[in-house]
Each structure stands twice: as C-alpha cells, then as structure tokens.
C-alpha positions in Angstrom: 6.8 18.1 -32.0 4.7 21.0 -31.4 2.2 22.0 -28.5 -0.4 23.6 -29.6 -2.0 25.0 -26.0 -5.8 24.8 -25.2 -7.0 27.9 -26.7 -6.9 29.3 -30.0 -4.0 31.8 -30.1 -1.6 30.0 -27.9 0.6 28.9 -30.6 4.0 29.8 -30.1 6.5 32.4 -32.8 9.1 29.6 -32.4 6.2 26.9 -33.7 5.2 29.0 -36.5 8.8 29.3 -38.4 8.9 25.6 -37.4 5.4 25.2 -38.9 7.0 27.7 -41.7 9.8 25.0 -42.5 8.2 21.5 -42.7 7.6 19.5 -45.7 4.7 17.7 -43.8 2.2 18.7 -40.7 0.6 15.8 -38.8 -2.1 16.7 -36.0 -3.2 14.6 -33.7 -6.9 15.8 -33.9 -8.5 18.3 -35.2 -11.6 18.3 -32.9 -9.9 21.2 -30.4 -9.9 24.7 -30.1 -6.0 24.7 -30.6 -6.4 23.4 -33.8 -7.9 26.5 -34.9 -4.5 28.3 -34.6 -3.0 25.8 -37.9 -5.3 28.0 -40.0 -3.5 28.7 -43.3 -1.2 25.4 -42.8 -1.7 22.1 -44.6 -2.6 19.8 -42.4 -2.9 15.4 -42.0 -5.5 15.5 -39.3 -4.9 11.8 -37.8 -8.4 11.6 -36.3 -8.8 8.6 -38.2 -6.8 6.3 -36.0 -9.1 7.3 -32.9 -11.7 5.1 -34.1 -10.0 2.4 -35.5 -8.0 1.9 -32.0 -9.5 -0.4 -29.4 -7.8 1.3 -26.8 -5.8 4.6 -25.7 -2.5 2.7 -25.5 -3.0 1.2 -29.0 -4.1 4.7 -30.6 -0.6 6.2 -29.0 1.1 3.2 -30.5 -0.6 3.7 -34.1 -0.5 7.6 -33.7 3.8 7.2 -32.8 4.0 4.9 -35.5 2.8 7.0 -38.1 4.8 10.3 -37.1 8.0 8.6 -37.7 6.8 6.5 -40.8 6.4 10.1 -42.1 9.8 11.2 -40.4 11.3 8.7 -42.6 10.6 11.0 -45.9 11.7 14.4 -44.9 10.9 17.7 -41.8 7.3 16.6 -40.5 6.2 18.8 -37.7 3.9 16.9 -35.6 1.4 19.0 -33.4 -0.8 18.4 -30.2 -3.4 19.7 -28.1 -2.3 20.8 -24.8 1.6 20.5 -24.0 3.7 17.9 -26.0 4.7 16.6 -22.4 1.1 15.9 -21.8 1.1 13.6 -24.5 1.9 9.8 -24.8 2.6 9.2 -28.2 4.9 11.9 -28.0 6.6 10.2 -25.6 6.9 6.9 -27.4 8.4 9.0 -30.4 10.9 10.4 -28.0 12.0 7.0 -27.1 13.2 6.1 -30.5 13.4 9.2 -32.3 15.7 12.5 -32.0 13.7 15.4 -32.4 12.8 18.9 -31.4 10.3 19.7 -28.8 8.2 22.6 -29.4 6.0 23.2 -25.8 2.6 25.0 -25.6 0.4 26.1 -22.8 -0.6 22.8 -20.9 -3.8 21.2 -20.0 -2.8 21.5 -16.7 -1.9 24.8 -16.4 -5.0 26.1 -18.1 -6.8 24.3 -15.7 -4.8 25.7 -12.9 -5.2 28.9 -13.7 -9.1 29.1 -14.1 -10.0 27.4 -11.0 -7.0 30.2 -9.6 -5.5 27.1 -7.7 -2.9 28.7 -5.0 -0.7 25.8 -5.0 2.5 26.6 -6.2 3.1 22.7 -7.3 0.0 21.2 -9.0 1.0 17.7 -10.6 -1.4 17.3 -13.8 -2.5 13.8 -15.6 -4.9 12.5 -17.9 -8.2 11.2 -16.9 -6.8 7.6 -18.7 -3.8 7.8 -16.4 -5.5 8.7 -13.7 -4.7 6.0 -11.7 -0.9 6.9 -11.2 -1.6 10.7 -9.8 0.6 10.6 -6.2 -0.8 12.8 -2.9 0.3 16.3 -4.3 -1.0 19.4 -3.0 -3.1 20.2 -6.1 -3.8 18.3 -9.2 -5.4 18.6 -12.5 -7.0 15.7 -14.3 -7.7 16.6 -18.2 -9.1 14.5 -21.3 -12.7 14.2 -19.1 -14.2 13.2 -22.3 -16.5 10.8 -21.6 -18.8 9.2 -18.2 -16.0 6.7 -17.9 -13.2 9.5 -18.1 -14.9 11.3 -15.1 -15.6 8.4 -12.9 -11.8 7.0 -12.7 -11.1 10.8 -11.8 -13.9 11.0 -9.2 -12.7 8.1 -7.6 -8.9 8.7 -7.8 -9.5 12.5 -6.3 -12.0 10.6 -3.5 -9.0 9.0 -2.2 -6.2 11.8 -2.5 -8.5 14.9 -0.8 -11.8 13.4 -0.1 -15.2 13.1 -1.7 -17.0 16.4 -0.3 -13.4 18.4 -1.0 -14.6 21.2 -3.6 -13.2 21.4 -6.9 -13.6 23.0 -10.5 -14.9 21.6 -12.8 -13.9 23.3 -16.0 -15.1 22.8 -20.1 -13.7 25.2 -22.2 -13.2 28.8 -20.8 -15.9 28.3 -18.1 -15.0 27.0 -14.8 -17.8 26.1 -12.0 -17.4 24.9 -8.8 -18.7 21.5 -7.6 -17.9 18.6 -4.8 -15.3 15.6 -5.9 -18.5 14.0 -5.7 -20.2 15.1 -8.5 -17.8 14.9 -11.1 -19.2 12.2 -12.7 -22.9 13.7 -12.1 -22.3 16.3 -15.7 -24.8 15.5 -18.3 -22.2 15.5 -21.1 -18.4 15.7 -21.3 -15.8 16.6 -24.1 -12.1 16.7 -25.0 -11.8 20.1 -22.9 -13.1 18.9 -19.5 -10.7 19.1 -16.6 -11.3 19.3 -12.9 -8.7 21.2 -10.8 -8.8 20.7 -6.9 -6.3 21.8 -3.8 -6.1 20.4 -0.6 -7.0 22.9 2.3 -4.9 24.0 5.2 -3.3 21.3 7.5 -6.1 21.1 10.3 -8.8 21.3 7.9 -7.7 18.5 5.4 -10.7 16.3 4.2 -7.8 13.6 3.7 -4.8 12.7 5.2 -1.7 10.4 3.7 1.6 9.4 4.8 3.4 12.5 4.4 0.8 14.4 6.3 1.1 11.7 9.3 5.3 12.6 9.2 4.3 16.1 9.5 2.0 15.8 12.0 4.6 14.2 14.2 6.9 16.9 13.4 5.0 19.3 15.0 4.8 17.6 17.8 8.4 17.0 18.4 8.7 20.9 17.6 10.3 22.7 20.4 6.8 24.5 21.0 5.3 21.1 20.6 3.6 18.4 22.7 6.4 17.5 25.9 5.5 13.7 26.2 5.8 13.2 22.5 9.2 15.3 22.6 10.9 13.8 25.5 10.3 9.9 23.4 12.8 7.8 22.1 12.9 4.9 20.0 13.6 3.2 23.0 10.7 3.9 25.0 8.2 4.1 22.4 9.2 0.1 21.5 6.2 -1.5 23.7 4.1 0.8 21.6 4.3 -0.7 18.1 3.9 -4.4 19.8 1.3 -3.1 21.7 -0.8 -1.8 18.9 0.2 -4.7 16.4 -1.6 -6.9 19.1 -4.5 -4.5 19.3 -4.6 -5.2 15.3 -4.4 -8.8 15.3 -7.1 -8.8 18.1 -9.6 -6.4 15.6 -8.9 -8.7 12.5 -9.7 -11.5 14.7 -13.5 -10.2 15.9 -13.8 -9.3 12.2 -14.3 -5.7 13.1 -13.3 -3.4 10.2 -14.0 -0.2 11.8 -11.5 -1.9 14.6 -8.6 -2.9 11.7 -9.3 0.4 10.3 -8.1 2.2 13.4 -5.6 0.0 14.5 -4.0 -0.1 11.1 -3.5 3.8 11.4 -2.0 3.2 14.8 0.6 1.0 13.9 1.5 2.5 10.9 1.6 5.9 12.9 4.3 4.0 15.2 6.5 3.4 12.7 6.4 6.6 10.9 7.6 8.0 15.1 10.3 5.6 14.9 11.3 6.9 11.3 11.0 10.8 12.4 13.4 10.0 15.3 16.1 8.3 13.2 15.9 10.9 10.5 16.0 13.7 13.7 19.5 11.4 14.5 20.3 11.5 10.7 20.1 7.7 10.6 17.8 7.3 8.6 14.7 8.9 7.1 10.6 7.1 5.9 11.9 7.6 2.4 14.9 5.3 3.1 12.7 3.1 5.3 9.8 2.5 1.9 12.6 2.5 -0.3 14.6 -0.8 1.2 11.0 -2.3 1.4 9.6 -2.3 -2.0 13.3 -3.1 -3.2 13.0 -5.9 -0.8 10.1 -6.7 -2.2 11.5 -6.6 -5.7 14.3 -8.7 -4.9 12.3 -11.1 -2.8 9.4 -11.9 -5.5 11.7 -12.7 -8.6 9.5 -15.2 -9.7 7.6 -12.3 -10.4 10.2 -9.8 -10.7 13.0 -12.0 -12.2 14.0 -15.6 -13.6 12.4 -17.5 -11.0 9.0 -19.8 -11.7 7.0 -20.3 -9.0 3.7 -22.2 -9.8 2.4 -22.4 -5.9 2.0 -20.8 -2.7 4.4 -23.6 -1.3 7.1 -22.7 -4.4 6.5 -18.9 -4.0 7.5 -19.4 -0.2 10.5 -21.5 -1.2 11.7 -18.6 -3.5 10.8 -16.0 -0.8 13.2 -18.0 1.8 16.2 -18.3 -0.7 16.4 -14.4 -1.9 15.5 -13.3 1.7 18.6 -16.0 3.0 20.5 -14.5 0.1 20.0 -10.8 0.7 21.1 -11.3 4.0 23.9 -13.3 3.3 23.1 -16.5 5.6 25.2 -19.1 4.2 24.4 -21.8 7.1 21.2 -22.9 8.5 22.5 -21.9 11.6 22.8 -18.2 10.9 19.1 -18.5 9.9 18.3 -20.0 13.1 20.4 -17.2 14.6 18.3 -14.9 13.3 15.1 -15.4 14.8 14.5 -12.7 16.6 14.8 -13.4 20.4 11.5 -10.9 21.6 8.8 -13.0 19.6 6.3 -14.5 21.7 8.3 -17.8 22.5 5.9 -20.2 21.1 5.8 -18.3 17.9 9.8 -18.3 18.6 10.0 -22.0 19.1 8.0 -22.7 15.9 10.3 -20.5 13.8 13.4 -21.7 15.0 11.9 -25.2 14.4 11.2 -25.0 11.3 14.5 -22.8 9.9 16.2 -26.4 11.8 13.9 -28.5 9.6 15.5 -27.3 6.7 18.9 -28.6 7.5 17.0 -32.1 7.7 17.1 -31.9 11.8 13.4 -33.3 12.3 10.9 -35.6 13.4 9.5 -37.7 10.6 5.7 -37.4 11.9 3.5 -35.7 14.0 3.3 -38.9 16.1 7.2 -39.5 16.6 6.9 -35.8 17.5 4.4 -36.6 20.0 6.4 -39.7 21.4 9.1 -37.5 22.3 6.7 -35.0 23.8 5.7 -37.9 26.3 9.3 -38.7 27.1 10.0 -34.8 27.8 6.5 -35.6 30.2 7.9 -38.5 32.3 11.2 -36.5 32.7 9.6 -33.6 34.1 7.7 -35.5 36.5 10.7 -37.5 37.8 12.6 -34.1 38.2 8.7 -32.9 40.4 9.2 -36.2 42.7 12.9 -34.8 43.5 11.7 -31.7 43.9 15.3 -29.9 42.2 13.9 -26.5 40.6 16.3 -25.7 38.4 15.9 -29.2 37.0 12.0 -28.5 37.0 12.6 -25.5 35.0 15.0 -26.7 32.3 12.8 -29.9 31.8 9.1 -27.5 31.8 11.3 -26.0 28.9 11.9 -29.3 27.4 7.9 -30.5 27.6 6.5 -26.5 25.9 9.3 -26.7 23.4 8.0 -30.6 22.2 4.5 -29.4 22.2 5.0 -27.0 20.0 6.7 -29.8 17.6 3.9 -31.8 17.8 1.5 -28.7 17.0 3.6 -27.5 14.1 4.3 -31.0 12.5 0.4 -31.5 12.9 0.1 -28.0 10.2 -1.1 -25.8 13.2 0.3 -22.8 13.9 1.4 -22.7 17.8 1.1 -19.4 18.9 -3.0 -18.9 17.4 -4.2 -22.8 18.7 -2.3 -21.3 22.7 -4.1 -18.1 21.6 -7.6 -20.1 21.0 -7.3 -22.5 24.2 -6.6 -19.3 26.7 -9.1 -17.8 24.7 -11.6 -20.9 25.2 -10.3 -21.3 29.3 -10.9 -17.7 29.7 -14.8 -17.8 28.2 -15.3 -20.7 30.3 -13.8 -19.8 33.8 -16.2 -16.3 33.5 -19.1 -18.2 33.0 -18.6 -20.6 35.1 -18.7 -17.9 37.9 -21.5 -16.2 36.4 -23.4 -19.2 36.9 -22.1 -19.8 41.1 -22.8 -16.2 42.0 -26.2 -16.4 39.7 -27.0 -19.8 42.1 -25.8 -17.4 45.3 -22.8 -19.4 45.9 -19.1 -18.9 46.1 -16.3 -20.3 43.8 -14.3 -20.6 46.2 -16.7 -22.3 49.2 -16.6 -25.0 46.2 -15.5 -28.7 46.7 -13.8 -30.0 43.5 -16.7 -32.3 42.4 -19.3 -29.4 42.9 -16.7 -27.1 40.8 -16.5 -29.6 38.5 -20.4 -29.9 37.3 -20.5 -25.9 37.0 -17.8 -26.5 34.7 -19.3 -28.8 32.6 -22.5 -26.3 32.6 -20.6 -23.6 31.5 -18.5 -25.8 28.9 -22.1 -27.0 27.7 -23.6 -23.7 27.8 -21.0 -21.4 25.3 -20.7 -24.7 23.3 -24.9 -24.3 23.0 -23.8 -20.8 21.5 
C-alpha cells in the first residue's frame, strides 16, 4: 500500500521500485493532484466504486474488497491520496491482509504546514470522521469535499476551540484565513479542502475542556499559586461538592439553563480539585477516576454491553442493581443495606435503605398497611409526649419520620422531593402571609390564632390564584 502525498512530486524512491515491481497498480482515485505522480505506470483507477457506494463506509468496504481480490492473483501495489494511515480501506486491508506499507506526505501534515500551525502535536481526521477528533492542541480536518463535509467540521471545531477561533482554510496550495464560523460559508468545495486551526495561549482560549480545568487547578496549587486553594484538602473542600450539587438540583428545578449551565461547571470543577489532590498524594489521578467510570458503565449496562436483555426501564434497572451488587461483591441484602451511604439527606437515606430491604421480601404489602403502621408509630409517640421521657420522645419521632417515608415511597413518590415541595410550599406561604399583615399595618406576632389563621387562608388562596 502506497501513499501517494497531496502534491504531485511527493512520491517516494522506495514507492517507485515498489511501483517498478508489481504485476498490478490499483488507485483509489484518480481525481488528485498525487495521482499525477503514477505518470508512465499502468494504472486500475477504482473511481468507479465511488458512485456505486451509498455510503463512505460501504465504498471502503467495496474499495478493501477489491485490493485483496486482486492480491489473490499476484504483487498488486495499491496507492492513495494523502498517507496510507489516513485511509480506511487501508485499514480494513490491514486487518486481514499481510502487507507492506509504503507512507507518503499526509493530509494532515500538508495542512499543517501551510497554515504554519506551531503546535508540535496536531491530531488530523477526515471530515467523515469528524466526529471522533478528541480536544488536541491543533487539528486538521481533510476530505472537505462537499457542503455536508464542511458543516460536520464547522460544528465539531465550534465545540473543541470555539466558533470565532481563526483557522485556515486551505484548497490546494493556497491557504486563507477565516473564522471556524465560516467554514461552511465557501461557495464550492473539493477533494483538497482542509481547515487547520490551533488553540491560543492558556488565558486567551476561546474554549476550555477538562484537561484545561486540571490545569487550571494546578496552577493554583503551584507553590507561587493562589494560598486558599493551596492550603485545601479533600477534607475541607467536602461541603463544597454537596454544596454545589444542591445549587444544581435547585437550577434544574427553576428550569434555568444558564443556571445548570454554571452549576454543572462548578460541580464538575469540584471533582476534578478532589482528583488533582489524590494524584498530588499519588492515589489516584482524573484519568483513573473516568476510566473506572465508563468501565463501570460498561459492566453495569450489559444488556447493552453484554448477554443481558432488558426490554424496560424497570428491567434495565433490575440489570443495573445485579452487575452494580456484583461488582461490588455484595452477596447479602444486608451488605447492600450496609452500603447506603450514611451522609445522604436521611429521608433520601431512609427510602434507599427501604427499598434495598424490600428486596429481601421485608415489606409492607400496600401503601395503606404502610400507612396503618404509620398511625401506630403516631399513637406511640404521643403516649411517650404525655410521659414526658425525651429520650423515648426521640427514638419514637424516629419511628413516626421513618413510617412516613414508607408510606410516601410505597405510594411511588419519592420522599426527599414531596419534603422538598411541602417546605417549599410552607415557606411561599408563611412570606406571604406576612406580606399581607405588615401590608394591613399589623404585626404577626400581635396575632391571636383565629386572626392568624384567616391571613393564612388569604395567602394559601392567593399563590394558589397564581
């Protein structure tokens, strides 16, 4: 397999005595510049199979199939534009074929060196592969051949360095430079089209990823960096992350994107300061933190993954709960009750240690029988009020929150949001209930109940009006 570069004259000495020696020359296409360098050679243009393909993955499959059809009957050098590395039916012959590779000056490299990128690592990819170009500091994207070509490239460089980054845009020899914006703005496009672009220097980035957000907190755990952000530790940083999941939970809940926008960069921003202090202790570094994630992942989703069938959400949970009891070798239900963790809200708590219980068969048949319980937990706790014994108050307030939470969950409510709600509604209520005294120039508390009580009703009436 034989690269034939971008430009005529980039074919190599070591291709030509190859050339020199084969009993058959295939070529990819013959609509390049390259191909110009095979003058004086007899060549099988496959050009052919372009148009009869419905797709780029079929014409890689036909375009493999027929180099080692041709294999089969003696030496067949088979040449492509660009680098044979660039190329995905090269690949596929690879796969099931031994044979010499032959390299040539690369798309991406031509690229790279007319927009004079500085980047000493530049990752290159086809504009039909687009999609699976990483954050790198400086990328090529070749084969802009088409309107469709140039808009999966526009919109995979918008996300890696940012619409208004500039870029070159290159065709040919010629190389002009443009905004990530407007590569999909050219009037025409051909095989030759690439766009080469490099991010800018740290503080001026038009985008930022993960690795950027680890390096960010590296400089500020530098020894000339920020004290407060130096002197944390994973210990006293924990309050953070819950603090800024809430602040999430509460922005998805107003339905404010800018809000879960913001707040999903702050918690992800804890956990990458967690990760930079375990790798700072050699515990652990992010990379070992994404990796046991997505295998978890993996492992966890084998319906998807693996043998498992899961036909529902109900069934896809089921198979979630075995591979996660599994991987974590919990062999009793009451190692998975164990594992709860004990700093969860404790209605959120109860309900999880409820329903790993549930599982063993431990539970109450309905919602009502759940509810008759709760009323018995009632009547002891006022029994223990009359004899005034606090620690017996206590242990029985315990026993009343812990059946209510039975009753909620059995009833396919989730405890910790319908709490959430009812503070939430108490809370509306109580402040406008007080708007309305002081708007009346009186005082809460001057109030006799009954009086209280009609404000109440106003204000229930009122927000329920809105």
């Amino acid at each position: 397999m034989i690269g034939l570069g971008v430009s005529e004259g980039d074919l190599t000495l070591k291709a030509k005595t190859a050339l020199d020696g084969a009993d058959r020359i295939l070529v990819r296409t013959a609509q390049t510049s390259s191909f110009k360098s095979l003058d004086g050679y007899v060549c099988e243009p496959l050009d052919a199979l372009f148009t009869s393909s419905r797709s780029f993955d079929a014409l890689n499959r036909k375009l493999a199939r027929a180099v080692i059809s041709a294999a089969k009957e003696g030496n067949v050098c088979y040449c492509v534009d660009g680098a044979v590395s660039e190329d995905e039916a090269c690949k596929l012959i690879m796969k099931s074929k031994k044979c010499e590779v032959i390299e040539g000056v690369s798309k991406t490299s031509h690229a790279a060196a007319l927009a004079n990128l500085k980047s000493g690592s530049v990752c290159g990819v086809s504009a039909y592969s687009a999609e699976t170009l990483k954050s790198c500091s400086a990328a090529v994207i070749y084969d802009i051949d088409c309107d469709f070509a140039a808009s999966k490239a526009k919109c995979v460089l918008t996300e890696l360095f940012g619409e208004e980054t500039e870029c070159t845009f290159i065709r040919g020899e010629k190389a002009e430079k443009i905004k990530v914006y407007e590569i999909d703005r050219r009037k025409t496009y051909d095989y030759s089209c690439a766009v080469a672009v490099e991010e800018g220097e740290f503080l001026d980035k038009a985008r930022y990823d993960y690795a950027d957000l680890l390096h960010m907190l590296r400089i500020l755990r530098a020894p000339n960096g920020c004290p407060w952000d130096r002197a944390q530790t994973n210990e006293s940083i924990k309050g953070n992350m819950i603090e800024e999941a809430y602040e999430l939970v509460d922005a998805v809940e107003r339905a404010d994107d800018d809000g879960i926008e913001e707040e999903t960069g702050d918690v992800l921003m804890q956990a990458a300061f967690h990760s930079v202090l375990k790798q700072e202790q050699g515990v652990f570094t992010s990379g070992d933190a994404l990796t046991r994630v997505v295998k978890k992942l993996i492992f966890r989703h084998s319906h998807i993954f693996g043998k498992d069938r899961a036909s529902s959400e109900t069934e896809a949970l089921g198979v979630w709960e075995k591979n996660k009891a599994k991987e974590k070798s919990q062999t009793t239900y009451g190692e998975t009750v164990a594992a709860v963790p004990k700093n969860l809200p404790s209605a959120m708590r109860a309900q999880k240690v409820q329903k790993r219980a549930a599982k063993s068969g431990m539970d109450f048949i309905s919602p009502i029988s759940a509810a008759e319980k709760l009323y018995e937990e009632v009547a002891e706790l006022l029994d223990e009020l009359i004899d005034g014994d606090k620690e017996r108050v206590f242990d029985e307030a315990g026993d009343v929150l812990f059946s209510a939470v039975n009753v909620v969950r059995l009833s396919g409510v989730d405890s910790e949001e319908a709490l959430r709600a009812a503070v939430n509604k108490f809370s509306a209520r109580f402040i406008e209930c007080e708007r309305q005294i002081i708007a009346d120039g009186k005082k809460m508390d001057d109030m006799l109940d009954d009086e209280l009580d009609w404000y109440w009703l106003r204000a229930k009436n009122a927000l329920e009006k809105h």
